[in-house]
C-alpha positions as CSV (number, residue, x, y, z in Angstrom):
1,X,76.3,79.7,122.9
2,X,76.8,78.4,119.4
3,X,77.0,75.0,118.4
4,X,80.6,74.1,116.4
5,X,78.5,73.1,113.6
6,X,77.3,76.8,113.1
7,X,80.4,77.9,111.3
8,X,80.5,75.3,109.1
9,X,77.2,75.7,108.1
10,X,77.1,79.4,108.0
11,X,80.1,78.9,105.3
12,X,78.2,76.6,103.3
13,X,75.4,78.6,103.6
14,X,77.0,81.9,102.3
15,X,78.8,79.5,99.5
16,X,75.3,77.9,98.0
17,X,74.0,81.8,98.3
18,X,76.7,82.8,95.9
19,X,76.3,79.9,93.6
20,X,72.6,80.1,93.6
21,X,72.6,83.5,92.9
22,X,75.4,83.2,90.1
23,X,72.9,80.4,88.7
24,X,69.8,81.9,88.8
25,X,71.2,85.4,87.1
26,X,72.7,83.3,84.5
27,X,69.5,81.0,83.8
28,X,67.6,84.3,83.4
29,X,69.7,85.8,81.4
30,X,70.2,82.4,79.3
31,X,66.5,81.2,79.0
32,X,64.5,83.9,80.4
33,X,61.9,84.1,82.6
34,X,59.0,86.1,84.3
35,X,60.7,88.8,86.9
36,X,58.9,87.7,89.7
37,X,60.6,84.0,89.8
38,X,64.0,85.8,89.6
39,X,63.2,88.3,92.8
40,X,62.1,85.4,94.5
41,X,65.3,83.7,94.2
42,X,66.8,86.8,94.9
43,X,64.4,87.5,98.2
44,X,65.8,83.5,98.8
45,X,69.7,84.6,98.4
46,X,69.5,87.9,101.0
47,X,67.6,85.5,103.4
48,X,71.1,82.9,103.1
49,X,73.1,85.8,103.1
50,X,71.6,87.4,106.1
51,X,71.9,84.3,108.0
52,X,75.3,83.6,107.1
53,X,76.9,86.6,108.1
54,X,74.8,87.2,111.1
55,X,76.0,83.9,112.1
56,X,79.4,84.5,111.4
57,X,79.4,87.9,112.9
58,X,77.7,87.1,116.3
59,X,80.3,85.1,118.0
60,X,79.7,83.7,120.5
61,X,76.2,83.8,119.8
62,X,74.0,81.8,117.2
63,X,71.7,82.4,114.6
64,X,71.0,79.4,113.7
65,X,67.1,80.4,113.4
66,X,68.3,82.9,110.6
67,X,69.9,80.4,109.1
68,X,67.3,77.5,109.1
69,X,65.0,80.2,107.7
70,X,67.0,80.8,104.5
71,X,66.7,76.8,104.4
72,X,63.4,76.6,104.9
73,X,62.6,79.6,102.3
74,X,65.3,77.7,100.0
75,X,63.2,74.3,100.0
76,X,59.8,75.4,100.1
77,X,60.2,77.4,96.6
78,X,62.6,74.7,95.5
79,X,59.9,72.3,96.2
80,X,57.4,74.2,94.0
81,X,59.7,74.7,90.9
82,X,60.6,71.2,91.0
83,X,57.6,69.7,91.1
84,X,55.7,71.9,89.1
85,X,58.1,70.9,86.5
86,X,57.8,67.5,87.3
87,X,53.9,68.0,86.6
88,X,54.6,69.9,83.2
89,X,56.4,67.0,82.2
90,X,53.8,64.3,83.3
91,X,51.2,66.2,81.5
92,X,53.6,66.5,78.1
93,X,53.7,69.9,78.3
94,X,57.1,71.3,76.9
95,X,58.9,74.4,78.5
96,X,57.6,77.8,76.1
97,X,61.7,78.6,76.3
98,X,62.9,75.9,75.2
99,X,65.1,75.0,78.6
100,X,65.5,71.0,78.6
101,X,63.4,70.7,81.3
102,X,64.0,66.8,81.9
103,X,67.4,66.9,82.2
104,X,67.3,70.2,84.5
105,X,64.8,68.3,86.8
106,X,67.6,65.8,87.8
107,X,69.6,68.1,88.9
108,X,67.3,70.0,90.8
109,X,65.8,67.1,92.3
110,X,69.7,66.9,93.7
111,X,70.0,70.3,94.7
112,X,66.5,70.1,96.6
113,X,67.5,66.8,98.8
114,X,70.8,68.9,99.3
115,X,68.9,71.9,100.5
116,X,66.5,69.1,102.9
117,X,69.7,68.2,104.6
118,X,70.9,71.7,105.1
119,X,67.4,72.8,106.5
120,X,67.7,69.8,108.7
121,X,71.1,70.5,110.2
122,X,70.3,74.5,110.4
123,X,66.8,73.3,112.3
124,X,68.8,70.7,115.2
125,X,71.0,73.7,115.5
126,X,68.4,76.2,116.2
127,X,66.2,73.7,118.8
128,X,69.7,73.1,120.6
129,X,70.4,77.1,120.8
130,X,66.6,77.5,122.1
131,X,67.5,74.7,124.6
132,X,70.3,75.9,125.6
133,X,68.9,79.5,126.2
134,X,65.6,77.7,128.1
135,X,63.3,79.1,125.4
C-alpha cells in the first residue's frame, strides 16, 4: 500500500527530471563539456523518470525504492560536481570554459540540499512500504 505522500513526490520527481534534463542539455550545449558528464545526468534523469512513472502507474502499490534510488543517484553525483567545484575554486583554478563557476556553485549547493530532502522523503517512504509489507 502506498503512502499519500508517494504521489506528490512522484510528481515532483518527474517535474525536477524534466527540468534537470532541460538544464543539463542546455549547459552542454551552452558551455560544453566532456560526453560522459552529460550521459551521466542523462543515466540520472531515466532513473527519476523510471521511478516516477512506475510510481504513478502502480496504484495501489509503491515504488517508493525506485524513487529514493533516482534520489540517491541524484545527490551522490550532485555531491561530486559540487564539491569538486568547490575544490577548483579553493585551489584558484578557473573553469577551462569559461562557466562562472562561483556563482553556479550557489545555486547548486541549493539544488543539492533540495535533492537531500527529496532523497530523505523518497527513503521514509520506502522503509514504511518495507514495513508495511514485513520485509
Amino acid at each position: 500500500m502506498r503512502a499519500r505522500s508517494e504521489t506528490a513526490l512522484a510528481v515532483l520527481t518527474l517535474v525536477a527530471a524534466a527540468t534537470h534534463f532541460t538544464l543539463e542539455t542546455w549547459y552542454h550545449l551552452t558551455w560544453g563539456q566532456p560526453l560522459q558528464a552529460l550521459l551521466v545526468d542523462y543515466v540520472c534523469n531515466a532513473l527519476m523518470l523510471l521511478g516516477g512513472f512506475r510510481s504513478l502507474s502502480v496504484r495501489p502499490g509503491s515504488a517508493a525504492g525506485l524513487l529514493a534510488a533516482g534520489w540517491a543517484y541524484a545527490l551522490g553525483f550532485g555531491w561530486r560536481s559540487v564539491f569538486g567545484r568547490i575544490d577548483l575554486l579553493q585551489s584558484g583554478v578557473r573553469a577551462t570554459n569559461g562557466e562562472p563557476t562561483g556563482a553556479i556553485v550557489i545555486v547548486l549547493l541549493a539544488a543539492l540540499g533540495i535533492v537531500a530532502v527529496m532523497l530523505l522523503w523518497a527513503l521514509t517512504l520506502a522503509w514504511q512500504q518495507s514495513r508495511r509489507s514485513g520485509g
